[in-house]
N, C-alpha and C positions, 0 to 999 in steps of 0.2 A: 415206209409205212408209219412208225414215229415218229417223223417231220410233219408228213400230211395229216396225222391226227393232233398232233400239238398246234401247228401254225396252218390257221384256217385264211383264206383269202387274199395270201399273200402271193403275189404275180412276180415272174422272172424281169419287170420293169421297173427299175427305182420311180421314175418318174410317175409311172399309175400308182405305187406302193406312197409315194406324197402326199399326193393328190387326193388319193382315197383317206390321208389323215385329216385330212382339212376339211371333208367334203360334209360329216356332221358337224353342230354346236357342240354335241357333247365333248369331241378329240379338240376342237377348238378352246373349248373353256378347259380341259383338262392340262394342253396344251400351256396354255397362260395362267392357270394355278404352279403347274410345275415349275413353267420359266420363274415366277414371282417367290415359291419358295425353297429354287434351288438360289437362287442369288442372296436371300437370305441367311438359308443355313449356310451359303459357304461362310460368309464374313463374320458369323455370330460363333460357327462351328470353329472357326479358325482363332478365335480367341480363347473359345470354350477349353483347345486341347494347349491352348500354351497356359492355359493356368490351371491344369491339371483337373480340369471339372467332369472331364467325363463319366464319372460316374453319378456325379449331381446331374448330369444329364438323362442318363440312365435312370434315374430316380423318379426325372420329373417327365419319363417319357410311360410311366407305369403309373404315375399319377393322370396319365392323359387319358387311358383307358377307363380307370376311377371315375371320371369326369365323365366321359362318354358314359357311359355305364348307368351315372346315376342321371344324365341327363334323361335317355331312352326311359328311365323307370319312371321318371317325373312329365314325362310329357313335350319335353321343352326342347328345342332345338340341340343337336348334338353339340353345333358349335359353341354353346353358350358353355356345357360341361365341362368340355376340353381348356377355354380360356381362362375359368373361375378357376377352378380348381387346381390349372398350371400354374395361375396366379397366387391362390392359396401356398401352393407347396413349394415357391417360389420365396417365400415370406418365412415358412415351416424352415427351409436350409439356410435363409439367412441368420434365422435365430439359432439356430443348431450350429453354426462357425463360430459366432463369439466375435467378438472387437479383434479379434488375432487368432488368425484361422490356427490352428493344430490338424495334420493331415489323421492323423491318427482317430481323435474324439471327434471329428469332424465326418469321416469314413463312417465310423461307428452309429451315428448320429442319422445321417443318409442311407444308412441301410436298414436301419428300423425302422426309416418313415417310409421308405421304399417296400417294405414289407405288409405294413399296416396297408399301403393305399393298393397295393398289390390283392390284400383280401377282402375290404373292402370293396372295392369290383366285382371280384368272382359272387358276393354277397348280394349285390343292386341284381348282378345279372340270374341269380337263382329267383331272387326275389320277384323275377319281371316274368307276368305269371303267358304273358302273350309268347309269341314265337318271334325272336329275338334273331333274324335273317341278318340283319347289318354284323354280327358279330366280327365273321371273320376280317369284314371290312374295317371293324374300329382296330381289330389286332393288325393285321396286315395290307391293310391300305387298298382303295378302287381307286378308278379316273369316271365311274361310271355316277350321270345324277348330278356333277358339280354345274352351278348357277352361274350367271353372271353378276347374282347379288353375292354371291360367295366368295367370287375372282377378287371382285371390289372390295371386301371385307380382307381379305386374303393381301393385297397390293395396299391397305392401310395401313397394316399391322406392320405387314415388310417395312415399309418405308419409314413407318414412326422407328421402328426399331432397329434398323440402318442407321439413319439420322442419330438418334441416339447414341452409339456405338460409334459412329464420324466423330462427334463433338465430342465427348470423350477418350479417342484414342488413344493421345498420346501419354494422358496421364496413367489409364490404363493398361495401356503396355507396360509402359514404368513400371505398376503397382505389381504388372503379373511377374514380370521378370526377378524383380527383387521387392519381394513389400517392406523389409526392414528401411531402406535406403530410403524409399521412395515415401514413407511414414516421417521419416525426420528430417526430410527434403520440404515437408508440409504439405503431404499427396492426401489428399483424406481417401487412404486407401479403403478404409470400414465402410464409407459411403459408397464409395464406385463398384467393392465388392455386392452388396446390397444391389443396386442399380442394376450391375449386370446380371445379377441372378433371375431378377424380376423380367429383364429383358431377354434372358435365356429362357426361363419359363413361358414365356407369348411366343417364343422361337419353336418350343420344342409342341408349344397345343398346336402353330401353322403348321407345320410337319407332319406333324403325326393324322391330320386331314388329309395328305396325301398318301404317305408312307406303311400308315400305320401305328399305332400305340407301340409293338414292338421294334418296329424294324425304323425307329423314327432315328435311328444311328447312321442308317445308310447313308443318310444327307448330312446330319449333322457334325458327324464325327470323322467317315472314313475320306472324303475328299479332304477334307483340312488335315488328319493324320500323313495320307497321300503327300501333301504342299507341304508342309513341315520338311516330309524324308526329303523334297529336290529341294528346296532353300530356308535359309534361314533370314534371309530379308522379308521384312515385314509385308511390304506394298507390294512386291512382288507373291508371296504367299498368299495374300490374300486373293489375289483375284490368281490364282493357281489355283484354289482352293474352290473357286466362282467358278471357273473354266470348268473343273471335273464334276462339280456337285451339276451343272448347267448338260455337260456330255452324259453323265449317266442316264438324268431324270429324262430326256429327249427320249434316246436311245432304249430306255427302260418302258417309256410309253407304247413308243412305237412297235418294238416287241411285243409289250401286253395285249395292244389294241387289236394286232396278227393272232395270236393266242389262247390257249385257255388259263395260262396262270394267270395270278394276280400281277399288277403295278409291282409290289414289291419284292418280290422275289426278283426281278430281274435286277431292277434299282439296286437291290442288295447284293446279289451274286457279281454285278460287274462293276461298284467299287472295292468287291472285296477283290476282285481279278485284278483291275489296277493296284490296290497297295500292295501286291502281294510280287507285281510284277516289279512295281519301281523299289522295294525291296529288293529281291534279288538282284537285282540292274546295280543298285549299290553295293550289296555284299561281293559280286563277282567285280564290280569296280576295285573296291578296295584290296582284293585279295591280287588284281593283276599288280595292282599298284606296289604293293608287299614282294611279290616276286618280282618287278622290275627294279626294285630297293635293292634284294638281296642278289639279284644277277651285275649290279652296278658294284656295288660291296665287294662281289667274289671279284670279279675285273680288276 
Protein backbone atom coordinates (compact mmCIF):
# COMPACT_ATOMS: atom_id res chain seq x y z
CA UNK A 1 0.00 0.00 0.00
CA UNK A 2 3.11 2.40 0.55
CA UNK A 3 4.80 1.55 -2.56
CA UNK A 4 1.49 2.16 -4.60
CA UNK A 5 1.07 5.40 -2.85
CA UNK A 6 4.65 6.70 -3.11
CA UNK A 7 5.59 5.57 -6.70
CA UNK A 8 2.82 6.42 -9.05
CA UNK A 9 3.01 5.06 -12.67
CA UNK A 10 5.60 2.90 -12.43
CA UNK A 11 5.17 -0.61 -14.65
CA UNK A 12 6.82 -4.12 -13.74
CA UNK A 13 8.70 -3.14 -17.37
CA UNK A 14 12.11 -1.51 -17.30
CA UNK A 15 11.75 -0.86 -20.83
CA UNK A 16 8.00 1.04 -20.71
CA UNK A 17 9.54 2.67 -17.15
CA UNK A 18 12.38 4.21 -20.06
CA UNK A 19 10.51 5.01 -22.37
CA UNK A 20 8.03 6.81 -20.36
CA UNK A 21 11.17 9.11 -19.06
CA UNK A 22 11.85 10.18 -22.36
CA UNK A 23 8.47 10.41 -23.62
CA UNK A 24 8.07 14.36 -22.19
CA UNK A 25 10.41 17.70 -22.72
CA UNK A 26 10.22 18.26 -19.37
CA UNK A 27 12.22 14.50 -18.08
CA UNK A 28 14.15 15.25 -21.40
CA UNK A 29 15.40 18.76 -20.34
CA UNK A 30 15.59 17.66 -16.62
CA UNK A 31 17.27 14.79 -17.91
CA UNK A 32 20.27 16.76 -19.62
CA UNK A 33 20.42 19.70 -16.88
CA UNK A 34 21.23 16.65 -14.60
CA UNK A 35 23.70 14.87 -16.97
CA UNK A 36 25.38 18.71 -17.42
CA UNK A 37 25.66 19.35 -13.73
CA UNK A 38 26.40 16.04 -12.30
CA UNK A 39 29.71 15.99 -14.68
CA UNK A 40 30.42 19.28 -13.24
CA UNK A 41 30.03 18.97 -9.78
CA UNK A 42 31.90 15.80 -9.83
CA UNK A 43 35.25 17.36 -11.12
CA UNK A 44 34.79 20.80 -9.20
CA UNK A 45 33.46 18.70 -6.09
CA UNK A 46 36.50 16.47 -6.33
CA UNK A 47 38.86 19.28 -5.87
CA UNK A 48 36.58 21.23 -3.61
CA UNK A 49 37.18 17.97 -0.96
CA UNK A 50 40.90 17.70 -1.56
CA UNK A 51 41.36 21.14 -0.41
CA UNK A 52 39.48 20.91 2.32
CA UNK A 53 36.55 23.49 1.09
CA UNK A 54 33.75 21.98 2.01
CA UNK A 55 32.46 23.99 4.17
CA UNK A 56 33.12 27.12 1.85
CA UNK A 57 30.94 25.05 -0.13
CA UNK A 58 28.50 24.83 2.40
CA UNK A 59 28.64 28.55 2.72
CA UNK A 60 28.16 29.21 -0.63
CA UNK A 61 25.31 26.76 -1.12
CA UNK A 62 23.29 29.06 1.64
CA UNK A 63 24.24 31.92 -0.25
CA UNK A 64 22.48 30.30 -3.16
CA UNK A 65 19.15 30.36 -1.56
CA UNK A 66 19.99 34.35 -0.60
CA UNK A 67 20.08 34.68 -4.15
CA UNK A 68 17.22 32.99 -5.05
CA UNK A 69 15.21 34.53 -2.48
CA UNK A 70 16.13 37.97 -3.30
CA UNK A 71 15.80 37.31 -6.96
CA UNK A 72 11.78 36.07 -6.38
CA UNK A 73 11.44 39.41 -4.23
CA UNK A 74 12.81 41.67 -7.04
CA UNK A 75 11.15 40.17 -9.93
CA UNK A 76 13.95 38.95 -11.89
CA UNK A 77 14.82 35.48 -13.03
CA UNK A 78 15.82 33.14 -10.20
CA UNK A 79 18.84 32.26 -12.12
CA UNK A 80 20.16 35.62 -12.15
CA UNK A 81 20.02 35.52 -7.88
CA UNK A 82 21.61 32.28 -7.69
CA UNK A 83 24.70 33.19 -10.01
CA UNK A 84 25.21 37.00 -8.67
CA UNK A 85 25.27 36.32 -5.40
CA UNK A 86 27.34 32.78 -5.69
CA UNK A 87 29.64 35.08 -7.37
CA UNK A 88 29.46 37.77 -4.75
CA UNK A 89 30.15 35.32 -1.91
CA UNK A 90 32.55 33.60 -3.86
CA UNK A 91 34.74 36.96 -3.64
CA UNK A 92 33.16 37.51 0.28
CA UNK A 93 35.63 33.96 1.01
CA UNK A 94 38.30 34.83 -1.02
CA UNK A 95 38.81 37.89 0.99
CA UNK A 96 38.18 36.27 4.29
CA UNK A 97 41.33 33.54 3.59
CA UNK A 98 43.90 36.11 3.22
CA UNK A 99 47.16 35.77 0.98
CA UNK A 100 47.77 32.46 3.27
CA UNK A 101 44.90 30.60 4.11
CA UNK A 102 44.84 29.84 8.18
CA UNK A 103 42.12 26.98 8.51
CA UNK A 104 41.17 28.15 11.75
CA UNK A 105 40.23 32.36 10.98
CA UNK A 106 39.41 31.09 7.79
CA UNK A 107 36.53 28.55 9.28
CA UNK A 108 35.63 31.38 11.51
CA UNK A 109 35.40 33.93 8.69
CA UNK A 110 32.87 31.32 6.42
CA UNK A 111 30.77 30.83 9.12
CA UNK A 112 29.55 34.29 9.73
CA UNK A 113 29.19 34.92 6.15
CA UNK A 114 27.33 31.72 6.01
CA UNK A 115 25.16 33.06 8.80
CA UNK A 116 24.61 36.55 7.65
CA UNK A 117 23.35 35.25 3.92
CA UNK A 118 21.56 32.47 5.88
CA UNK A 119 19.28 35.46 7.37
CA UNK A 120 19.14 37.38 4.90
CA UNK A 121 17.08 35.04 2.86
CA UNK A 122 14.73 34.03 5.41
CA UNK A 123 14.34 38.10 5.31
CA UNK A 124 13.69 38.52 1.17
CA UNK A 125 11.35 35.59 1.75
CA UNK A 126 9.18 37.29 4.65
CA UNK A 127 9.54 40.22 2.81
CA UNK A 128 7.96 38.70 -0.41
CA UNK A 129 4.43 39.83 0.32
CA UNK A 130 3.01 37.19 -2.61
CA UNK A 131 2.74 33.37 -2.07
CA UNK A 132 6.19 32.14 -2.48
CA UNK A 133 5.14 28.29 -4.07
CA UNK A 134 8.91 27.78 -5.45
CA UNK A 135 10.25 27.77 -1.89
CA UNK A 136 10.63 24.43 -1.31
CA UNK A 137 11.97 24.11 -4.85
CA UNK A 138 14.81 26.67 -4.17
CA UNK A 139 15.62 24.59 -0.63
CA UNK A 140 15.32 21.15 -2.09
CA UNK A 141 15.52 21.03 -5.69
CA UNK A 142 12.54 20.14 -8.83
CA UNK A 143 13.37 18.68 -12.43
CA UNK A 144 9.87 20.12 -12.99
CA UNK A 145 9.65 23.73 -15.46
CA UNK A 146 13.32 23.38 -16.63
CA UNK A 147 13.77 25.09 -20.39
CA UNK A 148 16.04 24.41 -23.03
CA UNK A 149 17.19 28.10 -22.57
CA UNK A 150 18.16 26.91 -19.07
CA UNK A 151 19.88 23.50 -20.24
CA UNK A 152 21.92 25.94 -22.48
CA UNK A 153 22.89 28.34 -19.81
CA UNK A 154 23.33 25.22 -17.49
CA UNK A 155 25.93 23.38 -20.35
CA UNK A 156 27.94 27.04 -20.51
CA UNK A 157 28.59 27.45 -17.26
CA UNK A 158 29.69 23.64 -16.97
CA UNK A 159 32.07 23.88 -19.56
CA UNK A 160 33.49 27.38 -19.01
CA UNK A 161 34.18 26.00 -15.49
CA UNK A 162 35.42 22.50 -16.53
CA UNK A 163 37.82 24.12 -18.94
CA UNK A 164 38.93 26.26 -16.32
CA UNK A 165 39.62 23.73 -13.85
CA UNK A 166 41.51 21.41 -16.93
CA UNK A 167 43.86 24.45 -17.44
CA UNK A 168 44.57 24.79 -14.19
CA UNK A 169 45.01 21.28 -12.70
CA UNK A 170 48.04 20.60 -12.22
CA UNK A 171 49.22 23.70 -10.70
CA UNK A 172 46.25 23.32 -8.50
CA UNK A 173 46.65 20.07 -7.29
CA UNK A 174 50.01 21.12 -6.42
CA UNK A 175 48.74 24.13 -4.52
CA UNK A 176 45.97 21.84 -2.63
CA UNK A 177 48.19 19.23 -1.57
CA UNK A 178 51.03 21.32 -0.06
CA UNK A 179 50.51 25.31 -0.67
CA UNK A 180 53.86 26.05 1.23
CA UNK A 181 55.93 23.96 -1.38
CA UNK A 182 54.13 24.89 -4.18
CA UNK A 183 54.28 28.86 -3.04
CA UNK A 184 58.14 28.71 -3.24
CA UNK A 185 58.19 26.51 -6.26
CA UNK A 186 56.41 29.95 -7.81
CA UNK A 187 52.72 28.29 -7.87
CA UNK A 188 50.75 31.69 -7.38
CA UNK A 189 48.89 29.74 -5.07
CA UNK A 190 46.69 33.16 -3.81
CA UNK A 191 45.49 33.41 -7.34
CA UNK A 192 44.40 29.76 -8.20
CA UNK A 193 42.90 29.77 -4.61
CA UNK A 194 40.81 33.01 -5.57
CA UNK A 195 40.16 31.47 -9.13
CA UNK A 196 38.81 28.35 -7.69
CA UNK A 197 36.55 29.82 -5.42
CA UNK A 198 34.99 31.99 -7.97
CA UNK A 199 34.67 28.87 -10.00
CA UNK A 200 33.33 26.78 -7.13
CA UNK A 201 30.74 29.62 -6.43
CA UNK A 202 29.03 29.22 -10.52
CA UNK A 203 29.60 25.35 -9.36
CA UNK A 204 27.62 25.46 -6.48
CA UNK A 205 24.49 28.50 -7.94
CA UNK A 206 24.42 25.28 -11.15
CA UNK A 207 23.67 22.77 -8.58
CA UNK A 208 21.87 24.12 -6.38
CA UNK A 209 19.12 24.68 -9.90
CA UNK A 210 18.80 21.22 -9.70
CA UNK A 211 19.52 19.88 -6.11
CA UNK A 212 18.51 22.63 -4.20
CA UNK A 213 20.02 25.55 -1.98
CA UNK A 214 20.36 22.92 0.76
CA UNK A 215 20.95 19.60 -0.49
CA UNK A 216 23.38 21.22 -3.31
CA UNK A 217 26.11 18.79 -1.15
CA UNK A 218 24.69 15.77 -2.68
CA UNK A 219 26.47 16.40 -6.09
CA UNK A 220 28.99 18.35 -4.95
CA UNK A 221 30.63 16.79 -2.12
CA UNK A 222 29.37 13.29 -1.51
CA UNK A 223 30.42 11.53 -5.01
CA UNK A 224 34.07 13.12 -4.78
CA UNK A 225 34.17 12.19 -0.80
CA UNK A 226 32.95 8.62 -2.23
CA UNK A 227 36.18 8.79 -5.06
CA UNK A 228 38.67 9.97 -2.42
CA UNK A 229 37.78 6.71 0.01
CA UNK A 230 38.46 4.03 -3.32
CA UNK A 231 41.62 6.01 -4.80
CA UNK A 232 43.95 8.47 -4.31
CA UNK A 233 45.06 8.81 -7.97
CA UNK A 234 44.08 11.94 -9.20
CA UNK A 235 42.49 11.04 -12.95
CA UNK A 236 41.23 8.27 -11.92
CA UNK A 237 39.19 9.93 -8.90
CA UNK A 238 38.15 12.27 -10.74
CA UNK A 239 36.07 10.73 -13.20
CA UNK A 240 35.07 8.06 -10.04
CA UNK A 241 33.79 11.00 -8.87
CA UNK A 242 31.91 11.89 -12.51
CA UNK A 243 30.64 8.18 -12.71
CA UNK A 244 28.71 8.44 -9.14
CA UNK A 245 27.64 12.21 -9.14
CA UNK A 246 26.40 11.02 -13.07
CA UNK A 247 24.70 7.23 -11.36
CA UNK A 248 22.94 9.13 -8.64
CA UNK A 249 21.54 12.28 -10.51
CA UNK A 250 20.02 9.54 -13.25
CA UNK A 251 18.86 7.17 -10.82
CA UNK A 252 17.55 10.07 -8.49
CA UNK A 253 15.52 11.39 -11.50
CA UNK A 254 13.97 8.60 -12.36
CA UNK A 255 12.88 7.81 -8.88
CA UNK A 256 11.47 11.27 -8.52
CA UNK A 257 9.74 11.33 -11.93
CA UNK A 258 7.79 7.67 -10.49
CA UNK A 259 7.12 9.55 -7.13
CA UNK A 260 5.85 12.03 -5.00
CA UNK A 261 9.20 13.34 -3.37
CA UNK A 262 11.31 15.74 -4.60
CA UNK A 263 14.74 15.28 -7.05
CA UNK A 264 16.46 15.70 -4.03
CA UNK A 265 15.88 13.61 -1.57
CA UNK A 266 16.68 10.61 -3.57
CA UNK A 267 19.78 12.35 -5.06
CA UNK A 268 20.68 12.83 -1.44
CA UNK A 269 19.66 9.58 0.25
CA UNK A 270 21.59 7.45 -2.38
CA UNK A 271 24.95 9.24 -2.31
CA UNK A 272 24.73 9.09 1.15
CA UNK A 273 24.07 5.05 0.78
CA UNK A 274 27.08 4.76 -1.42
CA UNK A 275 29.60 6.61 0.88
CA UNK A 276 28.51 4.92 3.57
CA UNK A 277 28.67 1.58 1.82
CA UNK A 278 32.25 2.03 0.38
CA UNK A 279 33.12 3.05 3.93
CA UNK A 280 32.34 0.16 5.39
CA UNK A 281 33.64 -2.01 2.37
CA UNK A 282 37.03 -0.35 3.63
CA UNK A 283 36.74 -0.56 7.37
CA UNK A 284 35.89 -4.44 7.04
CA UNK A 285 38.67 -4.42 4.36
CA UNK A 286 41.08 -3.28 6.55
CA UNK A 287 40.14 -5.05 9.58
CA UNK A 288 40.43 -8.58 7.52
CA UNK A 289 43.70 -7.29 6.46
CA UNK A 290 44.82 -6.77 10.41
CA UNK A 291 43.58 -10.29 11.25
CA UNK A 292 45.27 -11.98 8.36
CA UNK A 293 48.68 -9.87 9.65
CA UNK A 294 48.16 -11.27 13.08
CA UNK A 295 47.18 -14.88 12.01
CA UNK A 296 50.46 -14.75 9.80
CA UNK A 297 52.60 -13.33 13.05
CA UNK A 298 51.05 -16.16 15.41
CA UNK A 299 52.25 -18.80 12.44
Amino acid sequence: MLTSSVFTGLSWSPVTDVRALFAFPVMQHALAAGTIVAVMAGVIGWFMVLRRQTFAGHTLSVTAFTGASAASLAGVPVAVGYFGICGLGALALAAAAGPRRSLGSESAATGSIGALALALGFLFVSLYHGVLNGLDSLLFGTFLGITTQQVVVLLAVAVAAVALVAIAARPLFFASVDADVARAGGVPVTALGFGFLLVLGLSVAETSQITGALLVFALLVTPAATAHQLTARPALGIALSVALALAVTWLGLALAYFSIYPVGFYVTSLSFALYVLVRLGRALGRRRRATARLALEAA
